[in-house]
N, CA, C and O atoms as a GROMACS GRO file, in nm:
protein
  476
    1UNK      N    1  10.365  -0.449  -8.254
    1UNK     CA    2  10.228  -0.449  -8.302
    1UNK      C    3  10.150  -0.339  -8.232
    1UNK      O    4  10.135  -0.323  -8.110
    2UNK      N    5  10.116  -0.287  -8.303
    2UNK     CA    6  10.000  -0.144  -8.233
    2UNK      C    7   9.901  -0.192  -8.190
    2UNK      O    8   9.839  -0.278  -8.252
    3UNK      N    9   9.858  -0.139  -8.054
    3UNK     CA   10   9.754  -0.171  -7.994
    3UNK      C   11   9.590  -0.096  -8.089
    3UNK      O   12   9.477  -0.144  -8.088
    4UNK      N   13   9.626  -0.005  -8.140
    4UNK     CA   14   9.493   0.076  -8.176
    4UNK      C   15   9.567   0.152  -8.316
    4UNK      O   16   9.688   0.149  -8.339
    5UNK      N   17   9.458   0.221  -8.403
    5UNK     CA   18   9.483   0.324  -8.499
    5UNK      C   19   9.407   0.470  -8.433
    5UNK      O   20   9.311   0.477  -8.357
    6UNK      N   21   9.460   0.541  -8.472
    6UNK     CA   22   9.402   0.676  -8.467
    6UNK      C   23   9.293   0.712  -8.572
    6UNK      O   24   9.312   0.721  -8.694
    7UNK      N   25   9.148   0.736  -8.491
    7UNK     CA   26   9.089   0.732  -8.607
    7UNK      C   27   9.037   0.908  -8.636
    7UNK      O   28   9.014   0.964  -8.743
    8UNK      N   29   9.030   0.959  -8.503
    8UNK     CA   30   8.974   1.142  -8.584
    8UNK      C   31   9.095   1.196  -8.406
    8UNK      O   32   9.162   1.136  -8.321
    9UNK      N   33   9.066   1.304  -8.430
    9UNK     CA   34   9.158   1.447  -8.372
    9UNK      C   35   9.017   1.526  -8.304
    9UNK      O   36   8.957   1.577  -8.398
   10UNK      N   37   8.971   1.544  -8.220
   10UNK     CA   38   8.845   1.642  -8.174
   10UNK      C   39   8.856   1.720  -8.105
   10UNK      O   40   8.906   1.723  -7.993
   11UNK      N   41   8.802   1.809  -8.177
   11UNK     CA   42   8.806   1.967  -8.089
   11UNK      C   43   8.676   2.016  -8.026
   11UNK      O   44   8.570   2.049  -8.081
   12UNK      N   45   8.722   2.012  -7.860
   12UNK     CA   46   8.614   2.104  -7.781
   12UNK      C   47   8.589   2.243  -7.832
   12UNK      O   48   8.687   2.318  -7.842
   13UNK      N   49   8.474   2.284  -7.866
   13UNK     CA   50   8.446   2.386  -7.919
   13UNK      C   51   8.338   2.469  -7.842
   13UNK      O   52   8.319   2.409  -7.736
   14UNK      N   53   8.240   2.603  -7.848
   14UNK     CA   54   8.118   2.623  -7.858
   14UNK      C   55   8.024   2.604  -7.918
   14UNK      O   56   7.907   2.592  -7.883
   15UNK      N   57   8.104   2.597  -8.080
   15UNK     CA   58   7.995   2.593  -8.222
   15UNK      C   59   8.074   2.487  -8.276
   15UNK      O   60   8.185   2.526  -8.311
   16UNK      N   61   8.048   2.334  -8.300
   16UNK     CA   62   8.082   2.245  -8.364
   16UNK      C   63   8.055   2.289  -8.518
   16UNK      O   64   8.153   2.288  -8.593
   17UNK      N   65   7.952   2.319  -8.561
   17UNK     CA   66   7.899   2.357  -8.700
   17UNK      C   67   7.994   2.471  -8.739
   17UNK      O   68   8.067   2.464  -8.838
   18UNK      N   69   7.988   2.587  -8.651
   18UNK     CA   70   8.105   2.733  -8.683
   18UNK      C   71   8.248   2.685  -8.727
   18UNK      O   72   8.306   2.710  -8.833
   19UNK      N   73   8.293   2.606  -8.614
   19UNK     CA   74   8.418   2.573  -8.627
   19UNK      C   75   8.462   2.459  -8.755
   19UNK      O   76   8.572   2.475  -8.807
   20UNK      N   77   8.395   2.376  -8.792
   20UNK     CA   78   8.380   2.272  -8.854
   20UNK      C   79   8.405   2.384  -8.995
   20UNK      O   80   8.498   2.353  -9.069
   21UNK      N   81   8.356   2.461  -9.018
   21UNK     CA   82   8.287   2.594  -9.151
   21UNK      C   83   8.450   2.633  -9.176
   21UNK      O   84   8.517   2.623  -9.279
   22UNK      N   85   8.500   2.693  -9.003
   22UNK     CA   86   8.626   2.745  -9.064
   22UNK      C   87   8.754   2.651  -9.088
   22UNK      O   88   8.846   2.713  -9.139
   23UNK      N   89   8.783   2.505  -9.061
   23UNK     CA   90   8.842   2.467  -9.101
   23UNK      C   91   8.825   2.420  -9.209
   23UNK      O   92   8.927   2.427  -9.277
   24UNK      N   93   8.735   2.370  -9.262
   24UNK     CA   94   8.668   2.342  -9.369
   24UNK      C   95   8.724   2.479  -9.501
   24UNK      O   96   8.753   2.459  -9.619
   25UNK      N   97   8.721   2.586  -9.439
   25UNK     CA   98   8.763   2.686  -9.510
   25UNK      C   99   8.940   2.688  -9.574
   25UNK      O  100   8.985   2.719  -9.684
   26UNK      N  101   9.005   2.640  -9.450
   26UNK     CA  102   9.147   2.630  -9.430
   26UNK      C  103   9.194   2.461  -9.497
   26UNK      O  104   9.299   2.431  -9.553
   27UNK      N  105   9.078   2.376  -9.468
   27UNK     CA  106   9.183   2.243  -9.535
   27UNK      C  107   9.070   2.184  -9.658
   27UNK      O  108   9.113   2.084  -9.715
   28UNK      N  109   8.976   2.218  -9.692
   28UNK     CA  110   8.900   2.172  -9.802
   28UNK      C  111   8.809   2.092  -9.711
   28UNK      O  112   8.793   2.110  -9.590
   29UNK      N  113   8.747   1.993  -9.794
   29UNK     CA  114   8.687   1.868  -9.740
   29UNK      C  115   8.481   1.898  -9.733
   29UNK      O  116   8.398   1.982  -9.768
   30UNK      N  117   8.486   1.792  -9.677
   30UNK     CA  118   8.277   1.792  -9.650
   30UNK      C  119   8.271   1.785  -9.537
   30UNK      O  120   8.341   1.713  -9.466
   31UNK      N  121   8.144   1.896  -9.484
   31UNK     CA  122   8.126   1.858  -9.358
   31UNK      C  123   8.024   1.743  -9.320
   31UNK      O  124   7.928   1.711  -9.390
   32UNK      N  125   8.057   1.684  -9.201
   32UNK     CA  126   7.895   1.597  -9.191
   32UNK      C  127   7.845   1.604  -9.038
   32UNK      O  128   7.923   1.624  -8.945
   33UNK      N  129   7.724   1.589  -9.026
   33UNK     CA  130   7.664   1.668  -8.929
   33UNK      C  131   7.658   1.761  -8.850
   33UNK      O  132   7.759   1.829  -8.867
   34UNK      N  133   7.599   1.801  -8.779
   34UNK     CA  134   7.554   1.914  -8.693
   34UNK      C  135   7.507   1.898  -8.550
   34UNK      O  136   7.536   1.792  -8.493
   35UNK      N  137   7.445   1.981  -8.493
   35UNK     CA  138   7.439   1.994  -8.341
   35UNK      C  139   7.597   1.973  -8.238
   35UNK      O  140   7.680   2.063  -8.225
   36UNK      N  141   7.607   1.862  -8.186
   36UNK     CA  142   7.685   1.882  -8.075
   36UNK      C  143   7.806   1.809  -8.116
   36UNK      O  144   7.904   1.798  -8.042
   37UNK      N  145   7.797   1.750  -8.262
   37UNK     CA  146   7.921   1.654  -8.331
   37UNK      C  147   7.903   1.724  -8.466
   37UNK      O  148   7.799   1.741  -8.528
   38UNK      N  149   8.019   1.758  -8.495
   38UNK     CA  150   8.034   1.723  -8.645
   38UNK      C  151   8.212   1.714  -8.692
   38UNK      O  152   8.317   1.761  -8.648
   39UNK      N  153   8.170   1.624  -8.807
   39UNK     CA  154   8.274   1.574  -8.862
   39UNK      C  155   8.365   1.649  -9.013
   39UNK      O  156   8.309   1.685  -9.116
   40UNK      N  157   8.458   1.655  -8.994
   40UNK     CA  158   8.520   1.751  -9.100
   40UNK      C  159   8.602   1.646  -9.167
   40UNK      O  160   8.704   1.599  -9.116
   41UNK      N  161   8.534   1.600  -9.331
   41UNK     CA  162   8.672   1.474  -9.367
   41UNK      C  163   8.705   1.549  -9.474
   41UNK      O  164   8.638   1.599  -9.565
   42UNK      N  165   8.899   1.546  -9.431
   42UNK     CA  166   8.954   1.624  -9.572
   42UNK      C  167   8.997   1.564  -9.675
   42UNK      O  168   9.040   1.452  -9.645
   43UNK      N  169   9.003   1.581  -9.747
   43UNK     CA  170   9.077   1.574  -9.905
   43UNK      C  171   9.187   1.437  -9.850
   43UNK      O  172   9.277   1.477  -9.777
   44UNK      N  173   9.188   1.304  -9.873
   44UNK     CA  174   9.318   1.237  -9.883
   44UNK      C  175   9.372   1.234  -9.740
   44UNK      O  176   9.488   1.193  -9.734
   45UNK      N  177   9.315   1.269  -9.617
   45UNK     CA  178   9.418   1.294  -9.503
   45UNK      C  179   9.292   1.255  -9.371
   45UNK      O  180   9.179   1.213  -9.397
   46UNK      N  181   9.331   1.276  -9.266
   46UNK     CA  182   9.248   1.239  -9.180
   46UNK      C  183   9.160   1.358  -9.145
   46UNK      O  184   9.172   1.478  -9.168
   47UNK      N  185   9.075   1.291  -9.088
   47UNK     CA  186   8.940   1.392  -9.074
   47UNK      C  187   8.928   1.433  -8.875
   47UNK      O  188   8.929   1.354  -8.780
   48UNK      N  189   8.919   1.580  -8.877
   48UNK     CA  190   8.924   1.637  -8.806
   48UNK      C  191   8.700   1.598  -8.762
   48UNK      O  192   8.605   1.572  -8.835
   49UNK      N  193   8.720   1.622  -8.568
   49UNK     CA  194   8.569   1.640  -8.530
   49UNK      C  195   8.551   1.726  -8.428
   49UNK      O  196   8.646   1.759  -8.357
   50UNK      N  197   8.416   1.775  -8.408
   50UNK     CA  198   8.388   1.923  -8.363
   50UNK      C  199   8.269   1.897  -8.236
   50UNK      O  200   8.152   1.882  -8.269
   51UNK      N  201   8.304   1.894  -8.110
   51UNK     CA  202   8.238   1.858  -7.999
   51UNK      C  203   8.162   1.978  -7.954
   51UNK      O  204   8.239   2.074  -7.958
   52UNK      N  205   8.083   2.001  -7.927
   52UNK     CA  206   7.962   2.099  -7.833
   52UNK      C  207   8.104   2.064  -7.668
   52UNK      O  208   8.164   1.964  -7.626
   53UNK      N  209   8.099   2.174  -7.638
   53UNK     CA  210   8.133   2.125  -7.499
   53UNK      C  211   8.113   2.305  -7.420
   53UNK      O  212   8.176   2.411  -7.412
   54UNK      N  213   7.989   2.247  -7.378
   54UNK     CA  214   7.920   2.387  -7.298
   54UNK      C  215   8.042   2.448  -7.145
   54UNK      O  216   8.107   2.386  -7.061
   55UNK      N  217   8.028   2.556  -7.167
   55UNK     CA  218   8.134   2.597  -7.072
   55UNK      C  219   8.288   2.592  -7.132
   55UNK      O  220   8.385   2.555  -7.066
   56UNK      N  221   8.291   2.629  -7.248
   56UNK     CA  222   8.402   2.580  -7.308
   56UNK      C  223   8.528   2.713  -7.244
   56UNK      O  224   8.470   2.810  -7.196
   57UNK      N  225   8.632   2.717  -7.243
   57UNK     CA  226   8.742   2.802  -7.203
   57UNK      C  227   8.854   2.806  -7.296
   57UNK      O  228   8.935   2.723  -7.255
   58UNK      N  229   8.886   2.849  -7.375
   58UNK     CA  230   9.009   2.867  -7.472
   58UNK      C  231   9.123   2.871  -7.433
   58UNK      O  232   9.144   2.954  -7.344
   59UNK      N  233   9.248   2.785  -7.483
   59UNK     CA  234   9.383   2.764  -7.448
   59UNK      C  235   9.479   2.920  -7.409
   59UNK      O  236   9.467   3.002  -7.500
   60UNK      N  237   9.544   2.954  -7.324
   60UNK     CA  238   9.583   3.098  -7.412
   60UNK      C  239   9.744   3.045  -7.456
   60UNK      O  240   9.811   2.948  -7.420
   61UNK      N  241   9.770   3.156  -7.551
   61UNK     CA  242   9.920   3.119  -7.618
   61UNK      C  243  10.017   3.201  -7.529
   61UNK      O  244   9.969   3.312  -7.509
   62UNK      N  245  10.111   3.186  -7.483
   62UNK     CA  246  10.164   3.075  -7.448
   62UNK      C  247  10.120   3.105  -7.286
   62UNK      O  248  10.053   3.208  -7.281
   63UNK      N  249  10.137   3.054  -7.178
   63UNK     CA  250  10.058   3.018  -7.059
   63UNK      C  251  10.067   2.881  -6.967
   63UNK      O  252   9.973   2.802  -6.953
   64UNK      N  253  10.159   2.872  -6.924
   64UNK     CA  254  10.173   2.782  -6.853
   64UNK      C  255  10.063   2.696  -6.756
   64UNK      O  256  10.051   2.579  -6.722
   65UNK      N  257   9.966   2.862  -6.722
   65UNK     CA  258   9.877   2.828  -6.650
   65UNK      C  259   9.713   2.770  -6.703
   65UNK      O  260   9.631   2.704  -6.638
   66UNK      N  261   9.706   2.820  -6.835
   66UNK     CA  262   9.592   2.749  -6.946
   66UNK      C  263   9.660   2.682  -7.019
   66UNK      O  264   9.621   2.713  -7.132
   67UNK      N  265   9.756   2.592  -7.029
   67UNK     CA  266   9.782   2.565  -7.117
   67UNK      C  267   9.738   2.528  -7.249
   67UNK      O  268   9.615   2.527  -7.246
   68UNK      N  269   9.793   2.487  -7.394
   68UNK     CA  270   9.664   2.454  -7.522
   68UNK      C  271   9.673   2.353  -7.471
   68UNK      O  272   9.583   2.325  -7.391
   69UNK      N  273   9.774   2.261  -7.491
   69UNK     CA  274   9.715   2.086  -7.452
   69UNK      C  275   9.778   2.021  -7.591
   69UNK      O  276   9.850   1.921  -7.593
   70UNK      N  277   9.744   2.083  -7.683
   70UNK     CA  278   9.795   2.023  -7.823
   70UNK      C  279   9.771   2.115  -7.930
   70UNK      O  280   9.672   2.186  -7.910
   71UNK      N  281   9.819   2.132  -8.018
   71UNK     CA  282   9.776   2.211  -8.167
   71UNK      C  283   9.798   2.161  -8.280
   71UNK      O  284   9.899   2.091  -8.284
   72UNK      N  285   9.722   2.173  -8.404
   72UNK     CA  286   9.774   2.172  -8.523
   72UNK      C  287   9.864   2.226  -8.587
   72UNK      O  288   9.870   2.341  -8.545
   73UNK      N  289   9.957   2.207  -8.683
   73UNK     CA  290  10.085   2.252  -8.767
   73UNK      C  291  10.000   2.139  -8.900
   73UNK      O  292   9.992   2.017  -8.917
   74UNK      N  293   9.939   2.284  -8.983
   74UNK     CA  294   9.883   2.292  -9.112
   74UNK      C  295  10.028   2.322  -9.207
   74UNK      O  296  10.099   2.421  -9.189
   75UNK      N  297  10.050   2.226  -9.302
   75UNK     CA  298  10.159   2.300  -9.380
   75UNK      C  299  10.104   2.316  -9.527
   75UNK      O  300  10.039   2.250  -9.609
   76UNK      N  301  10.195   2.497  -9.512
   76UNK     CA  302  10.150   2.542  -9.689
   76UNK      C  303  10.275   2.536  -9.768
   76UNK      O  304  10.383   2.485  -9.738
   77UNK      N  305  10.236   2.602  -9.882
   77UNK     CA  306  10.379   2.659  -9.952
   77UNK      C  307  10.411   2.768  -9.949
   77UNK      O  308  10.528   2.804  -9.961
   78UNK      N  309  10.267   2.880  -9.923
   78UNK     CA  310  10.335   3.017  -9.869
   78UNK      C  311  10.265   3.109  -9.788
   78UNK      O  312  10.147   3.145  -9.791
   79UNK      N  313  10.400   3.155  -9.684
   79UNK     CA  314  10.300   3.187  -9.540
   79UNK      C  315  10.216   3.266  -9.523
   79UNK      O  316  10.110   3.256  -9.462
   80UNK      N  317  10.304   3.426  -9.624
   80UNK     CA  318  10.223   3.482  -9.682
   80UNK      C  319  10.050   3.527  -9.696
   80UNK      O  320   9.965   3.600  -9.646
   81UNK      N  321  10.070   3.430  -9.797
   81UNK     CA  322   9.921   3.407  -9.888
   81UNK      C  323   9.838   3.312  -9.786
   81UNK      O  324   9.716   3.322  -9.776
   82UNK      N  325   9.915   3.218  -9.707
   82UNK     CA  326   9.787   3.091  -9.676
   82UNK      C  327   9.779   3.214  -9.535
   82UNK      O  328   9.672   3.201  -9.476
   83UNK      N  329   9.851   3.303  -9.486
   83UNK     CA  330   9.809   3.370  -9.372
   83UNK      C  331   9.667   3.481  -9.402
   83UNK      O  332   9.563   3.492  -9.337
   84UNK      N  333   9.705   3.540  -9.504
   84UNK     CA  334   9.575   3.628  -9.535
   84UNK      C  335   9.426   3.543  -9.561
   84UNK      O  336   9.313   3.588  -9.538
   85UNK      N  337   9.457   3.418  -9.611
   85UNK     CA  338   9.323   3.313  -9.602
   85UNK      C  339   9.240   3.322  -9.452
   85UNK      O  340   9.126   3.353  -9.416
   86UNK      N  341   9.367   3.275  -9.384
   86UNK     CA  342   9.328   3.253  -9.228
   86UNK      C  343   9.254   3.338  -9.176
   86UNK      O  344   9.142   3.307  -9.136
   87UNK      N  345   9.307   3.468  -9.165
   87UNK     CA  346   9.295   3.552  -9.108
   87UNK      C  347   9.183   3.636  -9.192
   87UNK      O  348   9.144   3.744  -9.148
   88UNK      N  349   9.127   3.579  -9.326
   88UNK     CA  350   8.943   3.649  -9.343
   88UNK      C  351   8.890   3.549  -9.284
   88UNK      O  352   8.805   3.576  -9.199
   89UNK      N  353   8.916   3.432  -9.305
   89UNK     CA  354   8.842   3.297  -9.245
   89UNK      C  355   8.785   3.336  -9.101
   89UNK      O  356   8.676   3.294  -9.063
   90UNK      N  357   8.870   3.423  -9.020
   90UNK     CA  358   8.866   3.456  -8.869
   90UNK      C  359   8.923   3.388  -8.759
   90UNK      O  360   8.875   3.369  -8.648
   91UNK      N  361   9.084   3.336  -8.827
   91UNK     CA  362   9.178   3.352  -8.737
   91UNK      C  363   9.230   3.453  -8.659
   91UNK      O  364   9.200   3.572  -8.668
   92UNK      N  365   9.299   3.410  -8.591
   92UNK     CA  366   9.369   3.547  -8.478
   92UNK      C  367   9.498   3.556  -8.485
   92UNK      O  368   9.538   3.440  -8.468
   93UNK      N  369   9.604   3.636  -8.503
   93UNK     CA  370   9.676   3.587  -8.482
   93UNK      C  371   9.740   3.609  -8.369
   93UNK      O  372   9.726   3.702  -8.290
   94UNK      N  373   9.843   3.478  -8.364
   94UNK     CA  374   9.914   3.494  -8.172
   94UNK      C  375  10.044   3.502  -8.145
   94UNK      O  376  10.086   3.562  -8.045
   95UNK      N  377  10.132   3.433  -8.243
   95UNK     CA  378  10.251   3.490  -8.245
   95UNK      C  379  10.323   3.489  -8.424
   95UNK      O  380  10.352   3.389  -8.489
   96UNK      N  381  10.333   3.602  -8.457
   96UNK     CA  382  10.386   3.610  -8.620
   96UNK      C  383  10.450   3.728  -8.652
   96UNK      O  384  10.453   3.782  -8.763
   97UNK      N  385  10.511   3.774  -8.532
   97UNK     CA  386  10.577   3.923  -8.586
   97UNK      C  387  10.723   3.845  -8.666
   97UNK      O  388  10.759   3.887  -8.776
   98UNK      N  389  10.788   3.743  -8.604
   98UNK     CA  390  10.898   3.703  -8.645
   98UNK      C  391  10.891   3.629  -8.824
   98UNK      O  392  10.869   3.510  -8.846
   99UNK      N  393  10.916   3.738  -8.933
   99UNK     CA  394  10.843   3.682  -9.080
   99UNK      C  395  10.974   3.580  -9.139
   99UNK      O  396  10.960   3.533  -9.252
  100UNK      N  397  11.101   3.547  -9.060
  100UNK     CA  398  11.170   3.536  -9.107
  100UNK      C  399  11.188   3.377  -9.049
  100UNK      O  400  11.280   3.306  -9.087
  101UNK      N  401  11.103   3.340  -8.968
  101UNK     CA  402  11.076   3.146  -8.943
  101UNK      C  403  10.995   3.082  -9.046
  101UNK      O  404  10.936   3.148  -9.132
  102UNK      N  405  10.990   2.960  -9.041
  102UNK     CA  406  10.922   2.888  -9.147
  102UNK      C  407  10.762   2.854  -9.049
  102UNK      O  408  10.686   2.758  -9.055
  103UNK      N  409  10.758   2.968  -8.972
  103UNK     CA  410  10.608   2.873  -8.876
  103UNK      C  411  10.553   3.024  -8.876
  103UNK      O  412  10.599   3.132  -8.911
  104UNK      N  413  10.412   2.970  -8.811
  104UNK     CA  414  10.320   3.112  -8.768
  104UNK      C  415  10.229   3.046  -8.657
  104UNK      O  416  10.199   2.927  -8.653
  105UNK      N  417  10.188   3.148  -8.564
  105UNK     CA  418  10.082   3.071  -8.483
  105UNK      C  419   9.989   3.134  -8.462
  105UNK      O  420  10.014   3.236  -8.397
  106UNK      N  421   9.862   3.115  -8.496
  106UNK     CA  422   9.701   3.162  -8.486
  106UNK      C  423   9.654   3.108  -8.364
  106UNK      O  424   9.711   3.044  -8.275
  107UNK      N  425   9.479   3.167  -8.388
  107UNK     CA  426   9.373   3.110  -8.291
  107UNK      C  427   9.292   3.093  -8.400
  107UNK      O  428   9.282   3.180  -8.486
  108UNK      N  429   9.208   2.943  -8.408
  108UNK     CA  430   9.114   2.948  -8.503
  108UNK      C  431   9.004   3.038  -8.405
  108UNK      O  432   9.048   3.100  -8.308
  109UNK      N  433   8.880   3.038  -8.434
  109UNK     CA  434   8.750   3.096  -8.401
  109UNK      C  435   8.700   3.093  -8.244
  109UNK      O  436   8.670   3.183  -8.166
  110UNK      N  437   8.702   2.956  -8.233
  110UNK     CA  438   8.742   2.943  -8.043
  110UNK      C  439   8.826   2.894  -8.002
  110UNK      O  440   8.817   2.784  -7.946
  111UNK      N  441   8.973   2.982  -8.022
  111UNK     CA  442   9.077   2.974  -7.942
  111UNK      C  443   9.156   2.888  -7.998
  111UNK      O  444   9.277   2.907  -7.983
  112UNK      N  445   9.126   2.810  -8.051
  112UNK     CA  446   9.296   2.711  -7.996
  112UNK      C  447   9.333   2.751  -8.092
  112UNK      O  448   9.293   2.816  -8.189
  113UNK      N  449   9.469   2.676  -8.032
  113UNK     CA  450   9.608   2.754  -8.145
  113UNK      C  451   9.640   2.657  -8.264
  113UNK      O  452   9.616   2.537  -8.264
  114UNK      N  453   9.698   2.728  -8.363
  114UNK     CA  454   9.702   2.651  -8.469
  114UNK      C  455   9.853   2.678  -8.545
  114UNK      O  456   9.872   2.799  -8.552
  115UNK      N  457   9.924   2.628  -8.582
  115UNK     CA  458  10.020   2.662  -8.726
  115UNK      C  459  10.017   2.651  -8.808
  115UNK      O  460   9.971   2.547  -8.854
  116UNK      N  461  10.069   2.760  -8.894
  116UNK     CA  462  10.075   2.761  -9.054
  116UNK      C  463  10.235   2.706  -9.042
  116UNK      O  464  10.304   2.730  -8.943
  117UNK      N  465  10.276   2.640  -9.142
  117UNK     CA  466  10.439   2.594  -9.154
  117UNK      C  467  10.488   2.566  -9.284
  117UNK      O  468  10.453   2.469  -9.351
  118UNK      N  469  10.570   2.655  -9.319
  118UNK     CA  470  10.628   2.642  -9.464
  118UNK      C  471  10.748   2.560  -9.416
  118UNK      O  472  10.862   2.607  -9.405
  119UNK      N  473  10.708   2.409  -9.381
  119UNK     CA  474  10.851   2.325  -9.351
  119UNK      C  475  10.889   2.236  -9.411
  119UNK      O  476  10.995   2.181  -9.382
   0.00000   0.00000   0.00000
């Protein structure tokens, strides 16, 4: 018997509203509120939330010594196409020279890392 459900995923950010915009860009969905919370609910799936956290410091890829802590693995159908999305959206990218894996790894807007995965 489970002690708890998982109810959202939250990301320390600078700009809860910014960041909230670009995933919102990358998985569909509505945003809801602003200032130091906001909530991103997507399409059919669980809803991502967007924390103010002043002094914020970005994961670096890869880094033993910052480590990320955790990331998303977004899956498309092609890496392609959902990579050029990302990357007007104002992803970064961090590791994708290798075109011949089924993964890719970005930075959304502040930092953390993310995957695209044709898996």
């Amino acid at each position: 018997m489970a002690i708890a459900e998982l109810g959202v995923v939250v990301l320390d950010c600078p700009d809860p509203s910014a960041l909230a915009g670009f995933y919102a860009g990358v998985l569909g969905g509505s945003i809801d509120g602003e200032g130091d919370w906001v909530d991103l609910r997507t399409p059919g799936g669980p809803s991502l939330a967007f924390q103010a956290a002043p002094g914020f410091v970005p994961p670096k890829w890869p880094a033993a010594d910052a480590s990320q802590q955790f990331h998303l693995d977004l899956t498309v159908e092609d890496l392609d196409a959902a990579e050029k999305e990302v990357l007007a959206l104002g992803a970064k990218p961090l590791d994708t020279e290798d075109r011949s894996r089924t993964f890719r790894v970005y930075a959304d807007p502040a930092g953390h890392p993310f995957c695209l995965c044709a898996c």
